[in-house]
Structure formats: C-alpha cells, structure tokens
C-alpha positions, -999 to +999 in steps of 0.1 A: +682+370+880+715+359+870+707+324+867+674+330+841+698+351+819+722+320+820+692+292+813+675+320+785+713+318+770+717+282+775+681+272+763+691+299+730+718+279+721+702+248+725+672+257+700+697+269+676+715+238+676+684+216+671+674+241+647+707+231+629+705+195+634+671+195+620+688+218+587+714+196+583+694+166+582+673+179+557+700+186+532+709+151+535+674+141+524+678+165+498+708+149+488+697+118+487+666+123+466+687+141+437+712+109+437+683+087+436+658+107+414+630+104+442+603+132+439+589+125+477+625+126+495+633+160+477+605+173+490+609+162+524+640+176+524+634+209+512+606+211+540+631+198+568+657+222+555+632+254+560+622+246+595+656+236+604+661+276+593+629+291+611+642+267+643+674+287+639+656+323+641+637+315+668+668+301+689+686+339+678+660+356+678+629+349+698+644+332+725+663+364+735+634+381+746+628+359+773+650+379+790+638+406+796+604+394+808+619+401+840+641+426+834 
C-alpha cells in the first residue's frame, strides 16, 4: 500500500509539473504574439496558458484521490 501512495504522490507531482511546463509555454506564445502583433499566436497562447492551469488542478486535485481507491 505504501508504494501506490508513493507512485499517486510521485505521478501528482509529475502532472503538475507538465501542467506548468505546458502554462509557461503558453505565456511565451502569448508574449510573443503581443511583440509581434500576431492575432493567431495570441490566441494560441491564451489556449495553452488555460490548459496548462486545468493540467495543474488535476495534478492537485484529482490525482489525489487515487489514493484512496484502495484505501
């Protein structure tokens, strides 16, 4: 039982950091469409920014429960 808690915990932060990656990536799109006035790239960005933030909830939140599927 010990070692699901430790892969739920491990595979938490995991999500959460590709959740990030994924956020971070899309404020550079974002970025990059205001310095070069481009319509399509703001968008993008905007649209990778939110999942980013809905992969982040899901690695906090969701995740978590697996837990206590055994439990």
């Amino acid at each position: 039982m010990e070692f699901f808690t430790t892969a739920v915990s491990s595979l938490s932060t995991v999500v959460t950091a590709i959740g990030a990656g994924v956020g971070v990536w899309g404020v550079i799109n974002l970025m990059e469409g205001y310095g070069g006035d481009n319509p399509a790239s703001k968008s993008q960005g905007v649209k990778q920014l939110m999942a980013g933030g809905g992969v982040i909830l899901l690695g906090l939140k969701v995740v978590p429960l697996l837990s206590g599927l055994l439990g």
